[in-house]
C-alpha beads as a LAMMPS data file, in Angstrom:
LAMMPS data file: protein, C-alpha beads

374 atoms
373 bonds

1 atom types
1 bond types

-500.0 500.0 xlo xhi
-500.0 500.0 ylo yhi
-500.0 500.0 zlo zhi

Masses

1 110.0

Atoms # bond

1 1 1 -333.408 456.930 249.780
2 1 1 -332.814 455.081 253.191
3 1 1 -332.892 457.887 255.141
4 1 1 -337.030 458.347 253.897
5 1 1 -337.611 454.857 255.095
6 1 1 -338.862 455.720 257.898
7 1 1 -340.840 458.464 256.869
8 1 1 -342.447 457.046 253.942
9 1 1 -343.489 453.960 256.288
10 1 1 -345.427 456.410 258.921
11 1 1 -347.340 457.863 256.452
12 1 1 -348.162 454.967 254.892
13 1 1 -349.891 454.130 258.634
14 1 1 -351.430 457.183 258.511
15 1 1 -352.834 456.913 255.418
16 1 1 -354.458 453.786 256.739
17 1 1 -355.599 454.738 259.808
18 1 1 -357.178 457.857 258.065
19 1 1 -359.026 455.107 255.512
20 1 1 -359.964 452.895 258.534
21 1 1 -361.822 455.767 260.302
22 1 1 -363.669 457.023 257.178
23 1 1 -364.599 452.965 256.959
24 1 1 -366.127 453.562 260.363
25 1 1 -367.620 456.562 260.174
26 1 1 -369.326 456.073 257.078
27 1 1 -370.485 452.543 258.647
28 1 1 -371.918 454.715 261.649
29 1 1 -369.652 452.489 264.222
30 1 1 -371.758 452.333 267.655
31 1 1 -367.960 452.886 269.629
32 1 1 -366.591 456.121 270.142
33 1 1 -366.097 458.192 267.027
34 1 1 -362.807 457.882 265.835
35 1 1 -363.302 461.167 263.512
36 1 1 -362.934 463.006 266.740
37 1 1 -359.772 461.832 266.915
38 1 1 -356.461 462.521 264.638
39 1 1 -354.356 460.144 263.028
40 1 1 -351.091 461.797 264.652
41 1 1 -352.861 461.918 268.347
42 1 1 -353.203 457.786 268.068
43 1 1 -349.497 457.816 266.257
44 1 1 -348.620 459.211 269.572
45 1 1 -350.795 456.863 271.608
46 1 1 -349.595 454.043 270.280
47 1 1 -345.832 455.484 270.463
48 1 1 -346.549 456.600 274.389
49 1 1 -347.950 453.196 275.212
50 1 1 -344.762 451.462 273.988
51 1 1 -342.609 453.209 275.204
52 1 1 -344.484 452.729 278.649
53 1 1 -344.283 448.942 277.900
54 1 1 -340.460 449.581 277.567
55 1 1 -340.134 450.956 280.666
56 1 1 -341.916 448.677 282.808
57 1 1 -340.224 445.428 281.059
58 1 1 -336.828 447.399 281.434
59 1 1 -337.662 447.136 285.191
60 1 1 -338.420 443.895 285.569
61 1 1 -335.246 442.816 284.049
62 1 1 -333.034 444.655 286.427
63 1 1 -335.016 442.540 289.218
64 1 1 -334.284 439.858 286.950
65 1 1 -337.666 439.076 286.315
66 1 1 -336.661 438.124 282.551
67 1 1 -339.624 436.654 281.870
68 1 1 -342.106 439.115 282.441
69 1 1 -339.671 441.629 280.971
70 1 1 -339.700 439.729 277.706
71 1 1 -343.979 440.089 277.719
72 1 1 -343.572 443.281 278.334
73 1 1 -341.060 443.927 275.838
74 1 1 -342.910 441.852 273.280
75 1 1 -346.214 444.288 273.949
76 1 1 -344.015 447.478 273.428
77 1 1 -342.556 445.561 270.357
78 1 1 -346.427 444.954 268.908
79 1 1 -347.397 448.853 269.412
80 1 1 -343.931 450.109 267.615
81 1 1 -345.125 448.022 265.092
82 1 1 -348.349 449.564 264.563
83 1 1 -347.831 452.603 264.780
84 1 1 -344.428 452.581 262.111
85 1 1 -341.984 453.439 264.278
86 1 1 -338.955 451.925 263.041
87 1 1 -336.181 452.903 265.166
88 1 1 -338.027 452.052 268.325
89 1 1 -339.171 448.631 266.779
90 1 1 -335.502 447.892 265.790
91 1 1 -334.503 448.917 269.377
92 1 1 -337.227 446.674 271.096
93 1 1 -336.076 443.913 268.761
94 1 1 -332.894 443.834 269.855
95 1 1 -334.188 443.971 274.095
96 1 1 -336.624 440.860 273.062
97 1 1 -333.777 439.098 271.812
98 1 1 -331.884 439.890 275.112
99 1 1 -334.616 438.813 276.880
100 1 1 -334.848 435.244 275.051
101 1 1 -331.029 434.949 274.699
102 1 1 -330.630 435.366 278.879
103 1 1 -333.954 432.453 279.259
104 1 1 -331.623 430.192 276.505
105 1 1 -333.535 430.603 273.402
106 1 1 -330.623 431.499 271.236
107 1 1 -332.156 430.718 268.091
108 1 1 -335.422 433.021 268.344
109 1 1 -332.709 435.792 269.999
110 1 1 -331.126 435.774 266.334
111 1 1 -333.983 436.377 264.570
112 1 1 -334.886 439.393 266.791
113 1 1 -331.583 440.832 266.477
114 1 1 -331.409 439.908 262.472
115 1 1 -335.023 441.873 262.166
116 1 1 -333.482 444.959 263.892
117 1 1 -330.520 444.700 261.724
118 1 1 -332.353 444.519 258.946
119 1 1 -334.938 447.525 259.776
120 1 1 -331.737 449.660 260.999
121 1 1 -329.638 448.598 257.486
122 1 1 -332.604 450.025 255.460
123 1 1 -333.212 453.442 256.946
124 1 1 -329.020 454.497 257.474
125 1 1 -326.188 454.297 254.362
126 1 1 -322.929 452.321 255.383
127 1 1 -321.073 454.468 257.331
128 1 1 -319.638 456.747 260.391
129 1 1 -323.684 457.904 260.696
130 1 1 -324.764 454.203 261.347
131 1 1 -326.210 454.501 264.768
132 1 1 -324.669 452.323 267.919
133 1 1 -328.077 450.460 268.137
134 1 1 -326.918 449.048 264.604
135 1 1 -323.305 447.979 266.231
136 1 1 -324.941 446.347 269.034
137 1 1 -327.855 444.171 267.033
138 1 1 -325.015 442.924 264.717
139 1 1 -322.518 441.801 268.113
140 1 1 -325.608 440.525 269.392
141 1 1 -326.610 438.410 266.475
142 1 1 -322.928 436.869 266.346
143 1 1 -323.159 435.882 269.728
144 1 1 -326.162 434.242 269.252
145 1 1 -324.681 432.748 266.773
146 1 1 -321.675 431.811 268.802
147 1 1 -324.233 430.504 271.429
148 1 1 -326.243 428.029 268.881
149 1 1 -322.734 426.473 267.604
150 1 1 -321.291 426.341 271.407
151 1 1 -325.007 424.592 272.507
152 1 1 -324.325 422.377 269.576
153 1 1 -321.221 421.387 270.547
154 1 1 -321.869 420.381 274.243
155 1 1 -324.641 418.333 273.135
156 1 1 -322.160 416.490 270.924
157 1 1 -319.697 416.630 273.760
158 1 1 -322.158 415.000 276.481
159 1 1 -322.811 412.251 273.698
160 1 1 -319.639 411.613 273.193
161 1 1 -318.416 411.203 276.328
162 1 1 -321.377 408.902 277.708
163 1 1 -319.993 406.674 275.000
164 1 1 -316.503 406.554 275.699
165 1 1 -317.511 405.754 279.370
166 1 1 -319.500 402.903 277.646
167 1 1 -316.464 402.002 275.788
168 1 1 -317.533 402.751 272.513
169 1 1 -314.128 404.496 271.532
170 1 1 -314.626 404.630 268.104
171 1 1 -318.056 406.152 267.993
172 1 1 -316.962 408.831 270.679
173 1 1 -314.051 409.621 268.538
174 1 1 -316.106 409.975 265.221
175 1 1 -318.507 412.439 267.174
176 1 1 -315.616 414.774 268.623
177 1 1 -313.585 414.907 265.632
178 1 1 -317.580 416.549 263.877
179 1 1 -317.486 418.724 266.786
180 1 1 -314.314 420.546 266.460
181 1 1 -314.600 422.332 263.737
182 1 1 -317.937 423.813 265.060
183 1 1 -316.287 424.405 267.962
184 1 1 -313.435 426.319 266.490
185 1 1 -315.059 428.267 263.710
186 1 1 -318.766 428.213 264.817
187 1 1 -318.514 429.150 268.619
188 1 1 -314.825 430.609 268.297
189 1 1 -314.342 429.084 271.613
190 1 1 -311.184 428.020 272.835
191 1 1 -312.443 426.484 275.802
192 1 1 -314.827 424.669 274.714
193 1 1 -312.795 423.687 272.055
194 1 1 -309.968 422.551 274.444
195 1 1 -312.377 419.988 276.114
196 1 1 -313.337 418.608 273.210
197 1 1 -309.040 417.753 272.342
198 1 1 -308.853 416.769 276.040
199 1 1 -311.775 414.084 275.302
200 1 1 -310.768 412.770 271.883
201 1 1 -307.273 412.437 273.408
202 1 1 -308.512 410.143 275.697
203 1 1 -310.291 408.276 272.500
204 1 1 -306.840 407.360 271.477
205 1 1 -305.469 406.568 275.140
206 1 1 -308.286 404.130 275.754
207 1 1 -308.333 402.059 272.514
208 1 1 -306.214 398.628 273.278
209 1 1 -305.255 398.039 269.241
210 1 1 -301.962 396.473 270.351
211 1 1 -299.997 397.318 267.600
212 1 1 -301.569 400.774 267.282
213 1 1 -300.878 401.518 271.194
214 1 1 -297.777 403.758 271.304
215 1 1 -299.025 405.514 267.829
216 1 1 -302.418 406.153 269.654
217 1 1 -300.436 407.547 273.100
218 1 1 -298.468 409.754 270.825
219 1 1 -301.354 411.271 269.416
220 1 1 -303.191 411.988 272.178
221 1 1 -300.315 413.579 273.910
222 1 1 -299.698 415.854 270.639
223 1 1 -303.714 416.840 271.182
224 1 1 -303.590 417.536 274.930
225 1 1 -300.636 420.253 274.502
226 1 1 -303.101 421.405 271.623
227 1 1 -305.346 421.943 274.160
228 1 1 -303.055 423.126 276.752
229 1 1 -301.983 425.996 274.343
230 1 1 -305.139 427.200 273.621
231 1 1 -305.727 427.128 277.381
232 1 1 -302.904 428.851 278.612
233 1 1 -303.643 432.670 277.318
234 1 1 -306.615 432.415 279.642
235 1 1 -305.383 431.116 282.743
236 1 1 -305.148 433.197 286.342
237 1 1 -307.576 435.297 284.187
238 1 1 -311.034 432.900 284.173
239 1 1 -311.663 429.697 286.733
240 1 1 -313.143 427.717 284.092
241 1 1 -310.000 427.857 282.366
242 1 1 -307.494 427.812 285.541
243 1 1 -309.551 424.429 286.527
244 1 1 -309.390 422.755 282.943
245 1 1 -305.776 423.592 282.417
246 1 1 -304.780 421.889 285.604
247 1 1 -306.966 418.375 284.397
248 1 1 -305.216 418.960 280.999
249 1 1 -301.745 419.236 283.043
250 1 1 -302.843 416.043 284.621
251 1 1 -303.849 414.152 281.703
252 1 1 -300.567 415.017 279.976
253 1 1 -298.317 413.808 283.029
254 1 1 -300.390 410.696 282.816
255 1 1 -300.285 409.540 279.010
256 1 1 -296.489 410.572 279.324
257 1 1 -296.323 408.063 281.842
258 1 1 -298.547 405.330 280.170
259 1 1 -296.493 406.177 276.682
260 1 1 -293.014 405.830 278.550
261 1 1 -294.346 402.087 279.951
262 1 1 -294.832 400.743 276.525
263 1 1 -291.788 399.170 276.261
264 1 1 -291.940 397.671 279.254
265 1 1 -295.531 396.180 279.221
266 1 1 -294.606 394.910 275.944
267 1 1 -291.707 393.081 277.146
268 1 1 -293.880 391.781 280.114
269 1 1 -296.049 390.429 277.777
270 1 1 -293.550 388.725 275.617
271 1 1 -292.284 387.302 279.131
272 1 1 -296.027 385.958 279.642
273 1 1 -296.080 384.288 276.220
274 1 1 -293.165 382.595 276.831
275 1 1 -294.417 381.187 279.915
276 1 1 -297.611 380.066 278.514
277 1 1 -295.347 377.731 276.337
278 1 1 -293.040 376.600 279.741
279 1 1 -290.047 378.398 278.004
280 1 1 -288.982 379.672 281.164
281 1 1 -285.596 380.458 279.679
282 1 1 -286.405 383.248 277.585
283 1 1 -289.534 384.305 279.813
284 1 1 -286.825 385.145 282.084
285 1 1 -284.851 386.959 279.349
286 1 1 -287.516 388.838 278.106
287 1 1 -288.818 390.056 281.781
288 1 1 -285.152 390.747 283.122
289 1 1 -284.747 392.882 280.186
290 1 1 -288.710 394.592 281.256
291 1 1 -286.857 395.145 284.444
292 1 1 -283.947 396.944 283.032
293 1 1 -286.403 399.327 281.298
294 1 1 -288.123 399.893 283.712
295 1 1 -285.307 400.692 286.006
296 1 1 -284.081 403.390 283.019
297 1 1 -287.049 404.974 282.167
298 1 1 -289.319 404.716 285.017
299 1 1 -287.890 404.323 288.242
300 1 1 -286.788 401.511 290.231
301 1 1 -290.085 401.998 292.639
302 1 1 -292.522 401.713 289.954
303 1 1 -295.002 399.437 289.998
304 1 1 -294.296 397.758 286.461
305 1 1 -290.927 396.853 288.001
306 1 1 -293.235 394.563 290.212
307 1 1 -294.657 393.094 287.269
308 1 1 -291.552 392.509 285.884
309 1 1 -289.647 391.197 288.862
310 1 1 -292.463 388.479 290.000
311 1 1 -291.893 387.059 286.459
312 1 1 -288.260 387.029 286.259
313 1 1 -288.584 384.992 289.969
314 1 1 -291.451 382.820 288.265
315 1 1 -289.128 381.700 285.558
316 1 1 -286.685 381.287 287.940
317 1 1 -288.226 379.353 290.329
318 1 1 -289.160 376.831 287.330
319 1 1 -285.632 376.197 286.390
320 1 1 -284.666 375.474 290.206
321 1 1 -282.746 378.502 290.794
322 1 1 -284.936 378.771 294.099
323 1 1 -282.194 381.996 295.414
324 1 1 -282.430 384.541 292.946
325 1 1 -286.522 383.889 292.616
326 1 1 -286.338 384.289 296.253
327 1 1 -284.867 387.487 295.546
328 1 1 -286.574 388.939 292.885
329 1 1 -289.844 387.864 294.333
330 1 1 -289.266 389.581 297.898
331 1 1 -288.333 393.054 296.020
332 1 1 -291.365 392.643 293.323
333 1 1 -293.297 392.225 296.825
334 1 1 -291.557 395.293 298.793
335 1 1 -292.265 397.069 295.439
336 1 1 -296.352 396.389 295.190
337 1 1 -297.302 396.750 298.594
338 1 1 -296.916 400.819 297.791
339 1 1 -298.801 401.151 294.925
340 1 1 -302.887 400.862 295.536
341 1 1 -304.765 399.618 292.652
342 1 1 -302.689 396.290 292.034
343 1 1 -303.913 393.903 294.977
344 1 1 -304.427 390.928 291.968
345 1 1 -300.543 391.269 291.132
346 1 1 -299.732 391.536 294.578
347 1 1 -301.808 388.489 295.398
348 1 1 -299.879 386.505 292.231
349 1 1 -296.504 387.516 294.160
350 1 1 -297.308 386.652 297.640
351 1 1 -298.416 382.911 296.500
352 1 1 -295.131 383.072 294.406
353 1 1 -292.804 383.808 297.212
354 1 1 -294.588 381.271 299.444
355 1 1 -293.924 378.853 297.050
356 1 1 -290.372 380.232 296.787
357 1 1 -289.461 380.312 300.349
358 1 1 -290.408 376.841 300.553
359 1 1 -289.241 375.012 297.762
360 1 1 -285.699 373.563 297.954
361 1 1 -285.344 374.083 301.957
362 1 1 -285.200 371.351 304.549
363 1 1 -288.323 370.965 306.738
364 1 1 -286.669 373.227 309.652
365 1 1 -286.217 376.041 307.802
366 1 1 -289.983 376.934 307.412
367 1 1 -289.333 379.810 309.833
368 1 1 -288.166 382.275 307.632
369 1 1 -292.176 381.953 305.952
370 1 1 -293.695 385.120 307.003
371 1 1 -296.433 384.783 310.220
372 1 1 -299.120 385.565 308.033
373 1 1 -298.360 382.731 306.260
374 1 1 -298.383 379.913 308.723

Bonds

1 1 1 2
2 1 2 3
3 1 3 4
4 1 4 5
5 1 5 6
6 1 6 7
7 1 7 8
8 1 8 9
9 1 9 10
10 1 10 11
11 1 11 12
12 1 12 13
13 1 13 14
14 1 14 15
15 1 15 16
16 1 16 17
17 1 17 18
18 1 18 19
19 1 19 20
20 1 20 21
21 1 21 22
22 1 22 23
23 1 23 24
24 1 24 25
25 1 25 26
26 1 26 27
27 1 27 28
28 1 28 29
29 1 29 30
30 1 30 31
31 1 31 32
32 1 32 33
33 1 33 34
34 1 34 35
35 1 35 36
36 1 36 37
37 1 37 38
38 1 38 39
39 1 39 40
40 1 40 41
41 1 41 42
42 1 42 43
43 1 43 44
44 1 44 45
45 1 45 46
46 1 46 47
47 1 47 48
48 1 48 49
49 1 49 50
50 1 50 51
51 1 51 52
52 1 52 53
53 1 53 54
54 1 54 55
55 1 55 56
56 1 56 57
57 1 57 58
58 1 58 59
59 1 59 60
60 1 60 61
61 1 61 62
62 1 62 63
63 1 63 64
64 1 64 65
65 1 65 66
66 1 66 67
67 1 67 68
68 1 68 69
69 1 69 70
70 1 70 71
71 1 71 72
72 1 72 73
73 1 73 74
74 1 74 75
75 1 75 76
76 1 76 77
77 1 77 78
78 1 78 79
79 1 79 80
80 1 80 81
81 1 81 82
82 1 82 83
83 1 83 84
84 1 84 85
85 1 85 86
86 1 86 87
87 1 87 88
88 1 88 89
89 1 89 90
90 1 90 91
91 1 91 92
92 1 92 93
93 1 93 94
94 1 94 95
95 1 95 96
96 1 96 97
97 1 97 98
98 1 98 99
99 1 99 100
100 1 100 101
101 1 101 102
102 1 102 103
103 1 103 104
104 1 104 105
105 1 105 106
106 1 106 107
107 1 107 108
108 1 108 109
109 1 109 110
110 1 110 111
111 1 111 112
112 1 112 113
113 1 113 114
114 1 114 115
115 1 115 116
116 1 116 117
117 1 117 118
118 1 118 119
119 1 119 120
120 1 120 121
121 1 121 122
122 1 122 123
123 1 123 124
124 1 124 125
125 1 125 126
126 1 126 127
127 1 127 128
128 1 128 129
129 1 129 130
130 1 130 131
131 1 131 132
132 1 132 133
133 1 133 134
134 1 134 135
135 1 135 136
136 1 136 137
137 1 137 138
138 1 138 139
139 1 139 140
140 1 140 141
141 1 141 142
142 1 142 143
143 1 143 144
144 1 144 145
145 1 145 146
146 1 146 147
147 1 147 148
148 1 148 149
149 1 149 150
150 1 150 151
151 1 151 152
152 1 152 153
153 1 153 154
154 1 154 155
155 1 155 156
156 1 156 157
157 1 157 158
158 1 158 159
159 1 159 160
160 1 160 161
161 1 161 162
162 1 162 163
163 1 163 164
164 1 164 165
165 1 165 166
166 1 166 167
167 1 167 168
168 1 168 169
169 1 169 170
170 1 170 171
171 1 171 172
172 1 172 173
173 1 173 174
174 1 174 175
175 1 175 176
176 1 176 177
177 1 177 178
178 1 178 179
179 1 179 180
180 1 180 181
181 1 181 182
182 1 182 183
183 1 183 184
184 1 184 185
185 1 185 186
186 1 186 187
187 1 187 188
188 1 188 189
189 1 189 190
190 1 190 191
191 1 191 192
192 1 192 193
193 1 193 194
194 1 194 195
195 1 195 196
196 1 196 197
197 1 197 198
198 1 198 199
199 1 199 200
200 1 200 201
201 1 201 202
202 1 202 203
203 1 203 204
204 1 204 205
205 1 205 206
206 1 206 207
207 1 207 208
208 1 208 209
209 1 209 210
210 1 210 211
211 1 211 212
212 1 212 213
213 1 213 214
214 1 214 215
215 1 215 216
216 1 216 217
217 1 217 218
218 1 218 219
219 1 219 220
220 1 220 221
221 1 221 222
222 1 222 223
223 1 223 224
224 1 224 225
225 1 225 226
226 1 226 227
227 1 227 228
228 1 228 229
229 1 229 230
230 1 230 231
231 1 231 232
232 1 232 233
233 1 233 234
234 1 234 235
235 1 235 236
236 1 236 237
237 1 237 238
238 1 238 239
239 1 239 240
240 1 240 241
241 1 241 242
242 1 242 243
243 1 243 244
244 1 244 245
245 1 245 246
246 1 246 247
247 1 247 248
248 1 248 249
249 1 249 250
250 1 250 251
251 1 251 252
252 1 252 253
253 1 253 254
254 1 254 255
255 1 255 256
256 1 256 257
257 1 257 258
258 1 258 259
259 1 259 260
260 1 260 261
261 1 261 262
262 1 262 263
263 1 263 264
264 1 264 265
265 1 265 266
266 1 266 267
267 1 267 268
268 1 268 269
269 1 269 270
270 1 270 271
271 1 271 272
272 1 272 273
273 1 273 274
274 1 274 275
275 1 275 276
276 1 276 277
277 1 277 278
278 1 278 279
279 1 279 280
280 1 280 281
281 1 281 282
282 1 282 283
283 1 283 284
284 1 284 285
285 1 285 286
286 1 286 287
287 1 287 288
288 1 288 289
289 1 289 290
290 1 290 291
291 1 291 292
292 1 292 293
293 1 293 294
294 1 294 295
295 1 295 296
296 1 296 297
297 1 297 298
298 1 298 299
299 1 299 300
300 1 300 301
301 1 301 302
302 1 302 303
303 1 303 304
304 1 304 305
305 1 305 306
306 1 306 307
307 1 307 308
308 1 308 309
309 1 309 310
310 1 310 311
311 1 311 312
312 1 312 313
313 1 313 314
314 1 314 315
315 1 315 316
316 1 316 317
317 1 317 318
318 1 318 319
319 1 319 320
320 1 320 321
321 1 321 322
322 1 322 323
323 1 323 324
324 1 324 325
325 1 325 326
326 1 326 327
327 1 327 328
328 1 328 329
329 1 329 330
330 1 330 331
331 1 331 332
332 1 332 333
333 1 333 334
334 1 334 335
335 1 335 336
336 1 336 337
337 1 337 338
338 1 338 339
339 1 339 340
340 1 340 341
341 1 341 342
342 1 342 343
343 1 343 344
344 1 344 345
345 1 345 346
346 1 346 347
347 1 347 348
348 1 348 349
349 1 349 350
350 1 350 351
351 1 351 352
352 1 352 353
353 1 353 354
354 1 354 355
355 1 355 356
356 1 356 357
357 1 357 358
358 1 358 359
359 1 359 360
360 1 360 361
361 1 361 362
362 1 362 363
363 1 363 364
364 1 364 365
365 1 365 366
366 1 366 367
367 1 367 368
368 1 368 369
369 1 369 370
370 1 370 371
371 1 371 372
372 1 372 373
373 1 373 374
């Protein structure tokens, strides 16, 4: 039966063509008779005029003219139409939904590839004899598809990120985590979905909840090598890709870092506690133990060690033992002055170690101040 679709639907235009001209012959029509005319010559007509329409639009789109190729494949479209050509009005579908897809209107590209699926599904049975125009209009109308959820998506993505820069961590995180699976099962891009795990790892890296802070660094570690994986299969093969997996590589490197500081920071801040209270006893305990940390897991050149070391010699220089702050205070110094970024800290020390070199020494032993300092 769906092979007389077509059939059945041209002679149900010529039927009414043949009842319009009897209309206007009987009405004696002042324009040219149409009686001297057959229905199958203006069949044709129409037919030959669409298919010139085709032409011309096809032409304009290979100068990339897409939007006069789209009115001139919407005209051809129009005169298939009248004149009941199905398989030419499926095929001129699917070109005005190439048209609209290329100028970004996925959404009206569906529909124009879901019409020629539908007029191609009703004149050809499932099967080996379903034509490659039929293959094509369903890929294309997936795509489309693809393209509506992946548009989605980066709108989501562009929100969410203007509102982590804003600080709104929560928000952003609530946004991205409605994204993914859109991302994943909608677009079916791993890309796109990668960017989204980069950004709500960083939705977990920037929240401060202090007693949440080395939970939150572990998860977004675990959802950057999510996104690295997905990544990876594409890389040296697409740019896009190459370039993200190098920020994800980056990102990685540096939550490692941030999640392997934890312990310290958080013994740098007991050490400040205790000096809010003048217990400069255990402040030094607490920041000579930061030290040791830091030493162990980090390096002894990292900048924490700075931290760590100007309040060990703080504590030190309370409780008199004006030597070892000296000490402590001159490699906390040697430490900071590499690391960019940390001129308050390095300020904090240099007053320190004035106050250092000064304290306990006789009057003529002010030289060993630096010259800056005098």
């Amino acid at each position: 039966m769906r092979s007389s679709f077509a059939a059945t639907r041209k002679e149900a235009f010529e039927f009414q063509l043949y009842k319009n001209m009897k209309s206007q012959n009987s009405a004696g029509a002042s324009h040219e008779d149409p009686g001297e005319r057959t229905v199958t010559s203006l069949l044709r007509q129409l037919i030959s005029e669409a298919k010139q329409w085709q032409n011309d639009a096809k032409r304009h789109m290979l100068a990339g003219d897409y939007n006069t190729a789209l009115v001139f494949f919407q005209n051809a479209l129009a005169k298939a139409q009248a004149a009941g050509e199905s398989e030419l009005e499926a095929e001129l579908h699917n070109s005005v939904g190439c048209m609209l897809s290329k100028l970004g209107d996925k959404l009206s590209a569906k529909a124009h590839y879901a019409s020629a699926v539908a007029i191609l599904e009703r004149i050809y049975e499932p099967g080996p004899k379903e034509p490659d125009l039929l293959f094509f209009s369903r890929h294309n109308m997936q795509e489309a598809q693809r393209g509506i959820h992946a548009d989605a998506v980066n709108k989501m993505l562009k929100e969410a990120t203007h509102l982590l820069l804003e600080g709104a961590v929560h928000a952003a995180r609530n946004i991205l985590q409605e994204a993914l699976p859109f991302a994943e099962h909608g677009a079916k891009d791993p890309l796109l979905e990668a960017e989204l795990l980069n950004q709500l790892a960083w939705t977990y890296g920037k929240e401060r909840t202090k007693d949440k802070r080395e939970e939150n660094l572990i998860t977004a570690v675990s959802l950057l090598k999510r996104a690295a994986a997905l990544v990876e299969p594409h890389e040296r093969h697409n740019e896009t890709a190459d370039k993200l997996a190098r920020i994800l590589d980056r990102n990685l490197e540096h939550f490692k870092e941030v999640l392997a500081e934890c312990p310290v920071w958080a013994l740098i801040a007991e050490a400040d506690a205790f000096l809010s209270k003048n217990v400069h006893e255990h402040a030094e305990a607490s920041a000579t133990k930061a030290a040791e940390v830091c030493r162990k897991r980090l390096g002894a050149d990292h900048h924490a060690l700075a931290y760590a070391l100007n309040r060990v010699g703080f504590s030190q220089l309370n409780m008199g033992d004006f030597e070892s702050a000296r000490k402590n205070l001159r490699a906390a110094k040697a430490i900071i002055s590499k690391w960019p970024g940390h001129e308050s800290e390095a300020r904090t020390i240099g007053f320190t170690l004035l106050w250092a070199e000064t304290e306990g020494r006789p009057h003529d032993e002010w030289g060993v101040v630096p010259p800056e300092w005098q």
